[in-house]
BALUM-158651 format. One record per residue (C-alpha): residue in one letter; residue number from 1; x, y, z. Coordinates in steps of 0.02 Angstrom, whole numbers. Layout:
BEGIN
A,NUM,X,Y,Z
...
***
This chain:
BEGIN
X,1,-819,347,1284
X,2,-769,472,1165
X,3,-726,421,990
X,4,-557,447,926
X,5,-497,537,786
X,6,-429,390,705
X,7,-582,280,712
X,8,-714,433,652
X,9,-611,447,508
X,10,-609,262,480
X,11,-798,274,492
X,12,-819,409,365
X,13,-688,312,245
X,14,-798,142,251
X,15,-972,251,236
X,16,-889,319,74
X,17,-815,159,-7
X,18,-935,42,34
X,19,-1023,-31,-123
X,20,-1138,-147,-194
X,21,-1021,-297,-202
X,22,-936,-272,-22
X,23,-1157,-256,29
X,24,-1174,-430,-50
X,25,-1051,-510,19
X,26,-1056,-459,214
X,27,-1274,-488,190
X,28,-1261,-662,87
X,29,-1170,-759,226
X,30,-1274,-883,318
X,31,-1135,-966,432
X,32,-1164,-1132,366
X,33,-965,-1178,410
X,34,-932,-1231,227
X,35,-785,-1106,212
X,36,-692,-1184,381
X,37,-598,-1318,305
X,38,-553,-1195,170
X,39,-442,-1078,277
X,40,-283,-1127,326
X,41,-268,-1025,465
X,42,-419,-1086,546
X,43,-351,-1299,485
X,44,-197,-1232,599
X,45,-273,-1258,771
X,46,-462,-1261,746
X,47,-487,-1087,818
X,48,-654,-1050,776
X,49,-600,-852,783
X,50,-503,-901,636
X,51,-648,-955,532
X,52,-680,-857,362
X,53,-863,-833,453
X,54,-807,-782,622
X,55,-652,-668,541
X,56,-791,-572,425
X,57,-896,-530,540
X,58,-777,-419,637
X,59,-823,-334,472
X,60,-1009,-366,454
X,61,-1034,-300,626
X,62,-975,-129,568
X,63,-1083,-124,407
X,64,-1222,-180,516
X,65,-1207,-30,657
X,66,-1214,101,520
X,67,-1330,25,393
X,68,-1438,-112,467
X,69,-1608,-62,542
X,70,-1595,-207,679
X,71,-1400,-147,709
X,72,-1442,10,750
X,73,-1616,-25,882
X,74,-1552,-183,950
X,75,-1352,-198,888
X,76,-1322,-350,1018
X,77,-1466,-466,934
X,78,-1355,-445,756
X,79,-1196,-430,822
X,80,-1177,-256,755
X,81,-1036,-160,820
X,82,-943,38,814
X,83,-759,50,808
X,84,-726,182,927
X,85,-554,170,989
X,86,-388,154,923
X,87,-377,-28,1016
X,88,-528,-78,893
X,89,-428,-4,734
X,90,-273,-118,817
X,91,-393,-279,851
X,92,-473,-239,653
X,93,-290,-242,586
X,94,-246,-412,673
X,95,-416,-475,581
X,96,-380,-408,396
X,97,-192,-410,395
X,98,-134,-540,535
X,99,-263,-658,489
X,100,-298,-669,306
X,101,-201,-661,155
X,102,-359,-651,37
X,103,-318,-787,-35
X,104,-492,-832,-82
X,105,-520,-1016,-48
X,106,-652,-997,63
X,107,-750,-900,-91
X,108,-735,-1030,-210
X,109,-812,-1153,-75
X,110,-939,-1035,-21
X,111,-1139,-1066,-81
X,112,-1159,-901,-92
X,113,-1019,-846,-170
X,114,-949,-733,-7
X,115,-794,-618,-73
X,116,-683,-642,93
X,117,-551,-545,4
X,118,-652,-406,-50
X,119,-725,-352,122
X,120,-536,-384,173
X,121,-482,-261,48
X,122,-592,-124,100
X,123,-583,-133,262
X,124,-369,-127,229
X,125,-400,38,126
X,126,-479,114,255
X,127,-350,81,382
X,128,-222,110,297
X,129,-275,294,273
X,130,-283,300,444
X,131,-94,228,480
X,132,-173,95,549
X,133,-63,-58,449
X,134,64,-145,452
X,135,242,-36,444
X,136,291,-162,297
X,137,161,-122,178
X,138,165,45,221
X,139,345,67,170
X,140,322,-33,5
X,141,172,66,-25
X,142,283,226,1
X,143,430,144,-117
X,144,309,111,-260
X,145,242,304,-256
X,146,421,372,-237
X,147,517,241,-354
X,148,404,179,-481
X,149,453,-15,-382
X,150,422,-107,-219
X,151,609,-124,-160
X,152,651,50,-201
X,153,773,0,-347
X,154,869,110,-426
X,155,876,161,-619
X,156,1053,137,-591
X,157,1052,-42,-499
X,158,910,-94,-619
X,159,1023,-49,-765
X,160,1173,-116,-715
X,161,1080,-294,-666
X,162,1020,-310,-838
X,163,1211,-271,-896
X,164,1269,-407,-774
X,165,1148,-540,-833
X,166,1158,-499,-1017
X,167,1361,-553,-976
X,168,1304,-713,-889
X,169,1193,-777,-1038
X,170,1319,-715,-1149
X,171,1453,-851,-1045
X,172,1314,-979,-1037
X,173,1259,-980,-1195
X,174,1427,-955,-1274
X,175,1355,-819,-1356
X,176,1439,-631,-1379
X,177,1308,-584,-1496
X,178,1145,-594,-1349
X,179,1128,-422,-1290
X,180,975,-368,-1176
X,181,884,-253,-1273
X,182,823,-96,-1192
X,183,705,30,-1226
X,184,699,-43,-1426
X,185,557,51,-1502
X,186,428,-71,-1578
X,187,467,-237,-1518
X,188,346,-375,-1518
X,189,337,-379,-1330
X,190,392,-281,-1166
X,191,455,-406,-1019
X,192,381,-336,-839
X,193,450,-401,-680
X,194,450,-431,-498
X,195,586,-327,-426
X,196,632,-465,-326
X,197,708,-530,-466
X,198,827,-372,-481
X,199,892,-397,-304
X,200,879,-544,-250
X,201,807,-686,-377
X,202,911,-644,-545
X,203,936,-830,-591
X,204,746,-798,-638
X,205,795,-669,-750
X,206,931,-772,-826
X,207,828,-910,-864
X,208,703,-802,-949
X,209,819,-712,-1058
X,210,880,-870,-1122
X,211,710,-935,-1182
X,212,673,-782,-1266
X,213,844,-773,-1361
X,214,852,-971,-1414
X,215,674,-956,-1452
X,216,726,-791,-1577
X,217,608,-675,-1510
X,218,570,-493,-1523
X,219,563,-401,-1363
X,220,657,-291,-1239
X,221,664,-213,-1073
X,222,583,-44,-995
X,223,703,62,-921
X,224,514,121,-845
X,225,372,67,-782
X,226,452,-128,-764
X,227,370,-169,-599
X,228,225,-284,-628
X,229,196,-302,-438
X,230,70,-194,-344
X,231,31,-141,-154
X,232,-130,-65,-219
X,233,-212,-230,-214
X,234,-130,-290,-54
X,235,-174,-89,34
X,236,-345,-75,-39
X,237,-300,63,-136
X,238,-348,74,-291
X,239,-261,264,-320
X,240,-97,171,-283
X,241,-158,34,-400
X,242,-172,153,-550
X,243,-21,238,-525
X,244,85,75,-550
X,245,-4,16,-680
X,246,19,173,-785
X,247,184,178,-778
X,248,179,23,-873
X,249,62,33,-979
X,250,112,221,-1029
X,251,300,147,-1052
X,252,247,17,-1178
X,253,135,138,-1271
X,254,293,237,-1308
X,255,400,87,-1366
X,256,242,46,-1473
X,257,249,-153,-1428
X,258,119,-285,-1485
X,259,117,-358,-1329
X,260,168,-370,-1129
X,261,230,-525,-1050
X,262,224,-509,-856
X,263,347,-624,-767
X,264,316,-749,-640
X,265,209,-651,-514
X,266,51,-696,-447
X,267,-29,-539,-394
X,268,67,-453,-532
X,269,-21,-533,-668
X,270,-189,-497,-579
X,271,-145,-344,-542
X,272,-54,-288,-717
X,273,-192,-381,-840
X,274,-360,-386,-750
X,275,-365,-239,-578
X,276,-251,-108,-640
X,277,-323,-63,-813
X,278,-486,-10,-717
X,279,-399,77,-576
X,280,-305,193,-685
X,281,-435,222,-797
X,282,-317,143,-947
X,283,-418,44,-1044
X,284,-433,16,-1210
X,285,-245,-33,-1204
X,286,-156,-51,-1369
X,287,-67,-210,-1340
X,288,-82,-389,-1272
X,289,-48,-447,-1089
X,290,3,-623,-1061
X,291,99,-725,-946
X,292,273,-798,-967
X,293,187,-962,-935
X,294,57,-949,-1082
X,295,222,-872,-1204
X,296,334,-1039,-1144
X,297,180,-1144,-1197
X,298,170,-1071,-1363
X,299,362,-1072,-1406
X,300,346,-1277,-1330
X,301,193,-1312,-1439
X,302,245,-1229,-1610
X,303,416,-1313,-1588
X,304,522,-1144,-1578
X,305,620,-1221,-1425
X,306,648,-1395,-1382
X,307,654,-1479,-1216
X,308,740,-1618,-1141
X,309,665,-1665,-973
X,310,810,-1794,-917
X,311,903,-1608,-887
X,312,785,-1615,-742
X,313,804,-1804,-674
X,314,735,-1751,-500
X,315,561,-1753,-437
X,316,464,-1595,-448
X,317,311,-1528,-375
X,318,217,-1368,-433
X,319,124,-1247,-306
X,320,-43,-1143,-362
X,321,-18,-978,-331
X,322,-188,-896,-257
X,323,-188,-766,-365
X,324,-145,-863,-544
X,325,-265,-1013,-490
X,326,-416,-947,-418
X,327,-425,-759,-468
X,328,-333,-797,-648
X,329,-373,-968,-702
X,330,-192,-1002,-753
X,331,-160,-1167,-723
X,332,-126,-1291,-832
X,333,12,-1161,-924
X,334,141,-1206,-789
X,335,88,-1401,-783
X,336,104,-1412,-986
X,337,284,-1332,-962
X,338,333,-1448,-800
X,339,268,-1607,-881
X,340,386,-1576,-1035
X,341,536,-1518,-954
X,342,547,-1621,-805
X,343,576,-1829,-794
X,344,469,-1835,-626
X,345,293,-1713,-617
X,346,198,-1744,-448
X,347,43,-1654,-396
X,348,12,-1601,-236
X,349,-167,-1632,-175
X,350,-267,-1544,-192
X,351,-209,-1416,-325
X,352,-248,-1303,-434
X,353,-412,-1178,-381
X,354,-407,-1285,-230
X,355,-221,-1279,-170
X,356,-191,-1201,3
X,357,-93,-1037,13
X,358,83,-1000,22
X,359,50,-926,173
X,360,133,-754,93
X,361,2,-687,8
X,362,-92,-538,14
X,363,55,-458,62
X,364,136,-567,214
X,365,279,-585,167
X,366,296,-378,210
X,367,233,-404,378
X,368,345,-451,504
X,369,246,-436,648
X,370,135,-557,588
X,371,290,-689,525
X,372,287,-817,662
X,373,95,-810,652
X,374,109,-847,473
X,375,229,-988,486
X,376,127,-1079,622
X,377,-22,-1086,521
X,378,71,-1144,374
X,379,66,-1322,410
X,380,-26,-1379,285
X,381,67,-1317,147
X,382,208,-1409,213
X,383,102,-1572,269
X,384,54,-1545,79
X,385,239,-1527,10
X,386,300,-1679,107
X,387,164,-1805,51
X,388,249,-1776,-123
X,389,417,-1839,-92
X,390,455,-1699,-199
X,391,659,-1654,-229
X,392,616,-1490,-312
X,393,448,-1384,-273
X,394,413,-1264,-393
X,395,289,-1107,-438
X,396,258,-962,-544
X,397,250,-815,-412
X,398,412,-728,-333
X,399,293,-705,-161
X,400,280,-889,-157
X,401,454,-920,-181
X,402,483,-852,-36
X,403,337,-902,83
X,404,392,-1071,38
X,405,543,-1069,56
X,406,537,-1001,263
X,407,387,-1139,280
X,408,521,-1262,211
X,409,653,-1228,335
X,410,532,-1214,473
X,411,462,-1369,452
X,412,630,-1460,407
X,413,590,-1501,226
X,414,732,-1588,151
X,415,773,-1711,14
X,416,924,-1822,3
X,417,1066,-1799,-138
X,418,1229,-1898,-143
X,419,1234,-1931,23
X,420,1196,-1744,80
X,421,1009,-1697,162
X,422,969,-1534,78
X,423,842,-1418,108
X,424,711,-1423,-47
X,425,752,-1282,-160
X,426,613,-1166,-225
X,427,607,-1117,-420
X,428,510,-1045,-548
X,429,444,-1118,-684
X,430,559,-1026,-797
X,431,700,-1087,-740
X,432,672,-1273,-770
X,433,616,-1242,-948
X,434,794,-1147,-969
X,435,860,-1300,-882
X,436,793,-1420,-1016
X,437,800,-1311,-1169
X,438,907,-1394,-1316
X,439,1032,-1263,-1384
X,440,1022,-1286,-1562
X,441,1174,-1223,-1680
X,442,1077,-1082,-1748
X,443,897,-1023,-1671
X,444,746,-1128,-1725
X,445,633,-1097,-1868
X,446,448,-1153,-1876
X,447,453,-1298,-1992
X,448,300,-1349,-2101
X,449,202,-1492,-2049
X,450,276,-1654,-2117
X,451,142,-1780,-2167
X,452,259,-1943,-2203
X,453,224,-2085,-2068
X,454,319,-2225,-2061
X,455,194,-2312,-1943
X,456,35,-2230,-1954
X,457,-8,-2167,-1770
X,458,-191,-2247,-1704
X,459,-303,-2104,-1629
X,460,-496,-2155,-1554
X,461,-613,-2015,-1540
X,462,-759,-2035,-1414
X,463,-888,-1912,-1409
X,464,-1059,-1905,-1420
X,465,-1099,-1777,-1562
X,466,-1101,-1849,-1746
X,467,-1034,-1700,-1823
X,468,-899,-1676,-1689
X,469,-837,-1871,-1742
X,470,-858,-1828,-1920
X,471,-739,-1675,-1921
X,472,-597,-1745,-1812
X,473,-604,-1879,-1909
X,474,-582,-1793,-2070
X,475,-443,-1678,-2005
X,476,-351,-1822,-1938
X,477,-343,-1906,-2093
X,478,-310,-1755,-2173
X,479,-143,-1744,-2085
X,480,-100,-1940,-2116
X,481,-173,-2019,-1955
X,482,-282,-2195,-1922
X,483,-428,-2157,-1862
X,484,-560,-2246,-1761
X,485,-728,-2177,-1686
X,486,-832,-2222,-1542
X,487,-985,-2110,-1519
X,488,-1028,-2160,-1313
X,489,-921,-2219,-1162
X,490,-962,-2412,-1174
X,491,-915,-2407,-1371
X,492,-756,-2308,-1330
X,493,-690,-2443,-1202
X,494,-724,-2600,-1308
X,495,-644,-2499,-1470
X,496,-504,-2457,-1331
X,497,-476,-2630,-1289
X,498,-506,-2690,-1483
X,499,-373,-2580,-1552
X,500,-278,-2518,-1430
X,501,-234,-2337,-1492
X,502,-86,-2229,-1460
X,503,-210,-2079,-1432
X,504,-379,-2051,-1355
X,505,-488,-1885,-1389
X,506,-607,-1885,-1282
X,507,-783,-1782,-1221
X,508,-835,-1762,-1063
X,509,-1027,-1728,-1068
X,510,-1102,-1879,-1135
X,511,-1257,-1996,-1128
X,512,-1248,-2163,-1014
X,513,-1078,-2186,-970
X,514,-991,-2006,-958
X,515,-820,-1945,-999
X,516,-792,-1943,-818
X,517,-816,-2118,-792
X,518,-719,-2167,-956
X,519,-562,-2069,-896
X,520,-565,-2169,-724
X,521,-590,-2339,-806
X,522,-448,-2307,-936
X,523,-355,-2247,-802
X,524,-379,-2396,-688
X,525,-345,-2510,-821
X,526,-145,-2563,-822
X,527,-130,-2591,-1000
X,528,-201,-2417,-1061
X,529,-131,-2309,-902
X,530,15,-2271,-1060
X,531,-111,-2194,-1163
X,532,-112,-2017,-1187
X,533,-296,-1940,-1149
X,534,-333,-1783,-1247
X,535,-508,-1701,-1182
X,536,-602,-1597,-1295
X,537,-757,-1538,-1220
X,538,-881,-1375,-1211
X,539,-890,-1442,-1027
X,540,-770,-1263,-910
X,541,-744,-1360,-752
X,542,-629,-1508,-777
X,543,-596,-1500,-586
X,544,-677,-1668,-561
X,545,-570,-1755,-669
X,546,-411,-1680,-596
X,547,-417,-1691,-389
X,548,-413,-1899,-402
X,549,-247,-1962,-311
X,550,-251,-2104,-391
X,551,-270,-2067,-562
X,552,-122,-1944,-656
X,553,-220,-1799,-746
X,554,-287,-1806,-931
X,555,-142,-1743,-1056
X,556,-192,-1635,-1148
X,557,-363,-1489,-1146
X,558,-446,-1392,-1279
X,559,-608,-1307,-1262
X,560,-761,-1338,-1396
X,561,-756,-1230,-1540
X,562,-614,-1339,-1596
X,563,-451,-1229,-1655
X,564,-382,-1362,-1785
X,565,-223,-1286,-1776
X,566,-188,-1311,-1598
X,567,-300,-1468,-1592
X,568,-159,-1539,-1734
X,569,-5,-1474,-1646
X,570,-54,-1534,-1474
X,571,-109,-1736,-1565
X,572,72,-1726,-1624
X,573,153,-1677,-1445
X,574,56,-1823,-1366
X,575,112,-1950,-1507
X,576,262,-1901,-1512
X,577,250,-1881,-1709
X,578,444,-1836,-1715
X,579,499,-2026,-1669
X,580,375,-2090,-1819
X,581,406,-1962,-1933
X,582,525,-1992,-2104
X,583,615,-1808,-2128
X,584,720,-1782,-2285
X,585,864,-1651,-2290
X,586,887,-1573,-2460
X,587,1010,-1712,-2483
X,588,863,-1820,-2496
X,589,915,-1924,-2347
X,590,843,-1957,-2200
X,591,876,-1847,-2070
***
């Protein structure tokens, strides 16, 4: 049979971008099955086609034909394999599009360290230069080269949004001075967004110009380059990729801001801070890129905006978004926000790197030949959702508001509200922090620390290292606490149980009993479940302290070399210094 046009050019494509990591991870696999239970789409019905394994090697088999010795004398003994038709660039598409949304679960699970979704991503490239893709991402991927933004927006619709919502926080806020700056030349930050939340999701926008004008801040609006989402990582195409990041990054270069904040976007944060600055060939940039989550936790932290979580009575649940979790590490930013603007946290389980897609990642959610595929398999995202009894789920990516939000109605999610059953609504982070946020009479100032103590707060430090006990010790005194130390796990319980402290620091990596094991027990223990646990640790993976469903999560995290600054501000947050505190006006009264 004669090879088509279509598929030699697909073959010269893969010869050409094939490299050393996609090599690793289609030669490291050894099909020991411990990616299975990691793939959603497989956990659907047990297909075993649906395996990360089984799904790869549609891939592996073409590597193998052109590069492996075996594949090319005896290709049936290694599976190896030609795509020679137009049907095999069809079958190839229903693999890498229809039945993955790189999601990369099965990689953090995987021995070896398989990249699922980089194999995916090159063999997506190379069909996509062949027209061989979904119609969907094709279109967006058209939009984004044409318009500068995935829904084809224009300058003129984007504008007058902005003018719309700058008159709804004015109304809200009761406030004709907040304007939405635009275009204002050296600004500490530039705000990038989904375009979603242009057309269809501005309550996001809302929210988020609130925070930034109660919290005072600095910053304004591109009238460019303002689309932090990116079809070069869903496509594979890293010229695509470049482009959209440019017109960013070029944007903010000519305002001449400190820093970008991207919006709530999973892939857009990926794609704008870590992928896009190598595609186009951008770096060094000239200014910071952060997340709206990590900004919210700073303006929470320092004090600049104040929360009151009864504004959210209902209970809330947070989904990981693939690309924030496991390809970003963001997430205990949108936890730290939840758990201080909302009455009722739950987790879902598991979470964080190990929470199950949205089912609309990678893309999906443009792919409507693949939708009733995608909601089928979504199950246990939804199996997940209901165990929380959950009111309110929310998340920090625009994609996963809406792959949620079909799986919700498919499945029949609903909550209960004076009297009415209710479908459970989807939200972003944002907008529960603008929920809970305190107007003040005039915007808040950062106050200086206030040492007076009525009743002197009781903090225990456990750890292991004398010097480490030594210094926190000092610095809490320093800053008026009671201090007591405890330098293993056995000595940290009794001294727990002695003098019952409002706050425990505590290590993880320690001889005998571990940190581990002193979390659990404190945890278990009904008259110290109240106290706030604050780990400090040179220990990365807290994972194992945080996938228990029957213990809540530690409080509060910080990372050995010990900032004192943060390690101060985030003692006071869990003591709740502002209840024990004595502050005197000018007046010389108590406030």
């Amino acid at each position: 049979m004669a090879m088509s046009e279509k598929a030699k050019e697909f073959n010269q494509l893969f010869k050409e971008r094939l490299n050393r990591q996609h090599v690793l991870s289609l030669t490291a696999c050894a099909h020991c099955g411990m990616c299975n239970d990691s793939c959603h789409y497989f956990l659907a019905d047990n297909d075993p086609k649906m395996t990360p394994a089984a799904k790869a090697d549609s891939i592996r088999g073409i590597y193998k034909g052109h590069y492996d010795w075996l594949g090319k004398i005896v290709p049936f003994w290694v599976g190896s394999r030609q795509v020679k038709t137009d049907e095999d660039l069809e079958r190839l598409k229903d693999v890498v599009f229809g039945s993955c949304t790189g999601c990369r679960r099965c990689t953090i699970n995987c021995p070896f360290g398989v990249d699922m979704a980089g194999i995916v991503s090159l063999t997506r490239s190379c069909l996509v230069d062949v027209e061989v893709a979904p119609e969907g991402v094709l279109t967006v991927m058209k939009d984004q080269w044409e318009t500068g933004n995935q829904m084809a927006v224009s300058k003129e619709d984007y504008l007058e949004t902005l003018e719309w919502l700058e008159e709804e926080v004015q109304m809200e806020l009761d406030d004709a001075d907040f304007k939405v700056p635009i275009d204002k030349e050296g600004s500490d930050f530039v705000f990038v967004i989904n375009p979603r939340e242009v057309k269809y999701a501005p309550l996001s926008l809302q929210a988020a110009f609130k925070i930034f004008h109660v919290a005072g801040l600095d910053w304004t609006m591109p009238s460019e380059g303002w689309d932090n989402t990116n079809f070069g990582l869903f496509s594979g195409k890293a010229d695509l990729g470049g482009h959209m990041g440019n017109l960013a990054y070029n944007h903010a270069k000519q305002l001449g801001v400190n820093r970008m904040v991207i919006s709530e976007c999973g892939h857009g944060f990926l794609s704008t801070k870590w992928e896009a600055p190598n595609w186009g060939k951008a770096n060094p940039l000239p200014f910071e890129m952060i997340s709206i989550l990590e900004l919210m936790v700073d303006l929470i932290n320092t004090g600049t905006i104040i929360l009151d979580p009864k504004k959210n009575p209902l209970p809330v649940t947070y989904h990981d978004p693939c690309n924030l979790s496991r390809s970003s590490g963001l997430t205990e930013e949108p936890r730290f926000c939840l758990k201080r603007s909302c009455l009722d946290f739950r987790e879902m389980i598991p979470n964080r790197a190990d929470s199950y897609c949205c089912t609309g990642g990678g893309g999906a959610m443009s792919m409507a030949e693949y939708a009733k595929k995608r909601l089928s398999v979504a199950k246990k995202k939804a199996d997940q959702i209901r165990e929380t009894g959950a009111a309110i789920v929310t998340t920090a990516c625009h994609n996963c508001v809406d792959g949620l939000s079909d799986l919700i109605k498919h499945y029949d999610l609903k909550y209960e509200i004076n009297g009415k059953s209710m479908w459970l609504p989807v939200k972003n982070v944002c907008e529960l922090v603008a929920d809970a946020i305190v107007i003040p009479m005039e915007l808040p100032k950062r106050k200086p620390r206030v040492k007076e103590i009525v009743k002197p707060v009781k903090v225990l430090v456990i750890d292991d290292q004398p010097d480490i006990v030594d210094y926190l010790e000092a610095l809490l005194q320093d800053n008026g606490y009671e201090v007591i130390t405890a330098h293993d796990g056995d000595e940290g319980i009794e001294k727990a149980k002695a003098d019952r402290p409002d706050l425990i620091t505590l290590d993880v990596s320690m001889p005998g009993k571990s940190g581990v094991t002193v979390f659990h027990e404190l945890r278990n223990t009904p008259t110290f479940e109240d106290i706030p646990i604050f780990i400090v640790t040179g220990v990365v993976d807290f994972r194992q302290l945080m996938y228990q469903k029957t213990v809540e999560a530690p409080e509060g995290f910080m990372q050995k070399p010990i900032n004192p600054e943060v390690f101060l501000m985030t003692v006071d947050r869990l003591t709740d210094r502002t209840r024990q505190k004595v502050a005197v006006e000018e007046s010389g009264k108590p406030a």
